[in-house]
N, C-alpha and C positions, 0 to 999 in steps of 0.2 A: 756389587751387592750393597745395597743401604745400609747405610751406619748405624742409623736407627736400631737393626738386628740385631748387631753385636751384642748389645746387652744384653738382650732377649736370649742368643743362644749361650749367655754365660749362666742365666736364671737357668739353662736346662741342663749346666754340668752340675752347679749348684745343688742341685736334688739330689741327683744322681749322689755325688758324694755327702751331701750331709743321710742320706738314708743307708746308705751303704758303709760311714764310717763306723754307726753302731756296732757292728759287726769286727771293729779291728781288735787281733789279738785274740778271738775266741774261736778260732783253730774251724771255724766253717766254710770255706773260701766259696761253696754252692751257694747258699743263703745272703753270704755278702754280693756275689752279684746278680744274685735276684732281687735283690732290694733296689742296688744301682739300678740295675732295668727298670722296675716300678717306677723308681723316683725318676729317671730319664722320662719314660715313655708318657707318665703324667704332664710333666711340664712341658713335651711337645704341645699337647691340645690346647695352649693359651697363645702359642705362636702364630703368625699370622703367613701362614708359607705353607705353600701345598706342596709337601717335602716328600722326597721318595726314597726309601731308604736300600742302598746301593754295597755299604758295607755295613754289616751289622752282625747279631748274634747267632747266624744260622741263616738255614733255609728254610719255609714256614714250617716243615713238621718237623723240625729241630725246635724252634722258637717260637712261646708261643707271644712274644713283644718283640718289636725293634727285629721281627727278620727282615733279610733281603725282600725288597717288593712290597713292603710294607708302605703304606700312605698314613703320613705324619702333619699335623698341623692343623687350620681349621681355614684356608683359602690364602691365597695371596699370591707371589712367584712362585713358580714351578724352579725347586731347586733337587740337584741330589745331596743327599747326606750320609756323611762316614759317620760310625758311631763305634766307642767302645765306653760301655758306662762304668766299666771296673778293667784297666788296666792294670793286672797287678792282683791277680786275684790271691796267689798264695801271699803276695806281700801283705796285704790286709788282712788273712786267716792269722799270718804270724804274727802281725803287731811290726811289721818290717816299714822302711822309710820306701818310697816312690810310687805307691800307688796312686792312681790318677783316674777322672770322670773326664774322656776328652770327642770333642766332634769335631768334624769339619764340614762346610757347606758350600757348595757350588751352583752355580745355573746348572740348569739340566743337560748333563751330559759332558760335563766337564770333571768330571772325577773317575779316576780307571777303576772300572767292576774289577778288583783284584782276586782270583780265584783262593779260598781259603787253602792254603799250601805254606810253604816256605819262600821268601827272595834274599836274595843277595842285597847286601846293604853298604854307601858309604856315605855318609854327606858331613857337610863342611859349614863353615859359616861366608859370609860375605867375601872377603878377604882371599878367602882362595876360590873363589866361583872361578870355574873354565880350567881349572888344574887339577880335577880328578880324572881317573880314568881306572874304573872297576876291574877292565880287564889287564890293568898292566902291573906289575909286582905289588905288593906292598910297598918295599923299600923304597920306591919311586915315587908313589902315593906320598908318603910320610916326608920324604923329604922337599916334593913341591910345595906340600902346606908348608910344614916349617920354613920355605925360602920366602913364601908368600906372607906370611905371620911374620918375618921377620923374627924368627926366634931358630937357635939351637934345635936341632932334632931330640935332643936330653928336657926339652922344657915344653914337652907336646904329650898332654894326657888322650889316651885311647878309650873310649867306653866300646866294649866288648862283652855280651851275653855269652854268662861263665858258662858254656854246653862242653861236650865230649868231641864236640865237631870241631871247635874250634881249637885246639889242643896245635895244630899245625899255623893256624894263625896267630895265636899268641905267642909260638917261638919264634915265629918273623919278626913281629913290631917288639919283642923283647932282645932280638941281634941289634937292631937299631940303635937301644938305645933310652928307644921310646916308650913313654909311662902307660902304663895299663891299669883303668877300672875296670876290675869283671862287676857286672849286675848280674841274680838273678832272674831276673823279671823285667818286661818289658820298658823295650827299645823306641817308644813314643820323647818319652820325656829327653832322652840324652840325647834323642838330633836336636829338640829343642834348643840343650845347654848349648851342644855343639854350634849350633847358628846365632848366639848372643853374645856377645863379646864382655869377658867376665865373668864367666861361671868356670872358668878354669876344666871346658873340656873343650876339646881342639878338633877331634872325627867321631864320627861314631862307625865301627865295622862290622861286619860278620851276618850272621845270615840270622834270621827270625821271621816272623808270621809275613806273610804278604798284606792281608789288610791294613795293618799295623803300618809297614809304607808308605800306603797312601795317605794316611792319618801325617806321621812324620812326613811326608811331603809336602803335604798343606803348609802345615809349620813352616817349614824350611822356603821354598817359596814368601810367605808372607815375608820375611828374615832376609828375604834378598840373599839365603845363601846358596848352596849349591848340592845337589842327592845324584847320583846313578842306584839300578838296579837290575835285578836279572832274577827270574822266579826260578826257585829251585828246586824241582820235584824228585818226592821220592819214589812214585811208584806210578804205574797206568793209570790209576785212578788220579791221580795228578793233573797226570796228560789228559784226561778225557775232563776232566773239570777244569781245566784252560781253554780246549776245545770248545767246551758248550759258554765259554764266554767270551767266544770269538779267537783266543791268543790263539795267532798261526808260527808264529814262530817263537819257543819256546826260549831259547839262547839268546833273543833281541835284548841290549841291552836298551834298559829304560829310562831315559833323561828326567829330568824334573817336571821339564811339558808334557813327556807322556803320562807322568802319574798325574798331573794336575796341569790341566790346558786352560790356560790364560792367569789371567792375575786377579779377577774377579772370585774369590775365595776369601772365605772366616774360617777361622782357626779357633777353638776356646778349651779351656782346660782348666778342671778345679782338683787342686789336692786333695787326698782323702788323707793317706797318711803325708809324714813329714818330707819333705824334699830336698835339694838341692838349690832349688831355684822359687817354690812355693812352701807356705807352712801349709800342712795339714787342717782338717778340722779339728773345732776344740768347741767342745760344749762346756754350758754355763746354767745357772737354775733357768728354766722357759726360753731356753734357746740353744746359738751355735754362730760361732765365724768359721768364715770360707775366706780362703785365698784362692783367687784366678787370676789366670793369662788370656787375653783375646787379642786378637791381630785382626788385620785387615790388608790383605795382597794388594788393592788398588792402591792404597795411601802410604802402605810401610807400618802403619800407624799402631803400636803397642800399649796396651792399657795392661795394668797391675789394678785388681780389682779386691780390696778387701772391705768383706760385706757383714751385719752381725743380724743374724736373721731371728725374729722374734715369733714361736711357735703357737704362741697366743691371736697375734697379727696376722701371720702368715702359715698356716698350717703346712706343714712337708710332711713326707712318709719318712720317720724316724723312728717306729719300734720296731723291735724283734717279733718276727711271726709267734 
């Protein structure tokens, strides 16, 4: 993928959260990512990529921007594109920290159509790549990284999405030993932490959206670290929306190549609220700074992108409908 892009696809999380951070803290979480959408699906039309959108907000009569099958861009490669323009929708409704505007993009057909369901989730950073195995205990899990990390099982923080499901997994990796973050809200950004060394989180576990996966697996990938997955349906209707996107075998555990085949993938991601790893947006009179992440799979190559966008210069969708 040109490098060229990169920038380009950070100008389209860019929107996405400066339009959607107006909304933080005013208890609307609808309206905050309809804004994200607007401001996303704007700034595709200046891109130069004849983008096909593969993971997105729906199906067309769910969404009426950014659904699956949507054609995004104004000519160039034929790529596909993961999108979520508000990760984190109640976290911006409350004024809470980790919401995020994140894409990934690939050649055409190199990103898994991931059925909108639940997956199974682990991934790792660098360091312990080839020492996960989703299907084998926790305890095993935790303690390959930790041999691998070269640390103590007692000094391996966990990001786990605080559900009622998981209530069985957090007393596992809590016999260990080992530290526990519950988030409530998505599970994008923490594979991220998990895959950079220095953000003091070590895996991420437990099950959440299947789109969301492929997104986090972009990431991880770029990161050189390491993901398995396995889609976890709750009902027929699960199983027939895997079916109609070809998954024949429901239990296939999903390597990193299967959610993202090859290394020719972008990654970007801009904060709306505060982060871990990004600041959020912060307005000022006739403007707004943005913090972004973009990666590049071919190169390894990581950029820290802080921009101070001038609304006079550069129009964005920043008001309230």
């Amino acid at each position: 993928m040109e490098r060229e892009l990169a920038l380009e696809f950070v100008r389209v999380t860019e929107a996405a959260a400066v339009a959607s951070a107006r909304w933080m803290g005013l208890g609307d979480k609808i309206a905050a990512d309809q804004a994200a959408v607007d401001g996303m699906r704007s700034a595709f039309d200046t891109v130069s990529i004849s983008g096909l959108v593969v993971i997105g907000e729906g199906e067309m009569d769910e969404a009426p921007m950014l659904f699956i099958g949507e054609k995004v861009g104004h000519g160039g490669r034929e790529v596909d594109i993961a999108v979520d323009p508000l990760e984190g929708t109640n976290l911006v409704a409350k004024g809470l920290p980790g919401a995020i505007a994140v894409l990934a993009i690939a050649p055409r057909g190199c990103l898994l159509h991931a059925p909108d369901m639940y997956m199974d989730k682990i991934a790792v950073g660098p360091k312990a790549k080839g020492k996960i195995d989703i299907n084998a205990p926790v305890k095993e899990n935790l303690y390959a990284v930790a041999s691998a990390l070269e640390r103590q099982i007692e000094d391996l923080t966990v990001v786990i999405l605080d559900r009622p499901r998981h209530a069985a997994l957090v007393k596992e990796v809590r016999e260990t030993g080992a530290r526990i973050k519950l988030i409530s809200d998505g599970d994008v950004s923490p594979a991220v932490n998990a895959a950079i060394e220095g953000t003091a989180v070590h895996m991420l576990l437990g099950i959440g959206g299947a789109p969301e996966g492929v997104l986090a697996a972009a990431a991880v990938k770029c990161l050189g670290g390491d993901m398995q997955a396995k889609l976890w349906p709750e009902s027929d209707a699960d199983l027939e929306r895997a079916r109609a996107l070809g998954v024949r075998d429901i239990n296939k555990v999903l390597t990193l190549d299967d959610l993202v085949r090859g290394d020719e993938v972008i990654f970007a991601a801009t904060a709306i609220t505060q982060g871990d790893l990004l600041n959020g947006v912060r307005y000022f009179g006739g403007g707004a700074r943005t913090h972004s992440i973009v990666m590049r799979g071919t190169t390894g190559t990581v950029r820290f992108v802080d921009a101070i966008h001038r609304f006079d210069k550069k129009p964005m969708i920043i008001k309230k409908a």
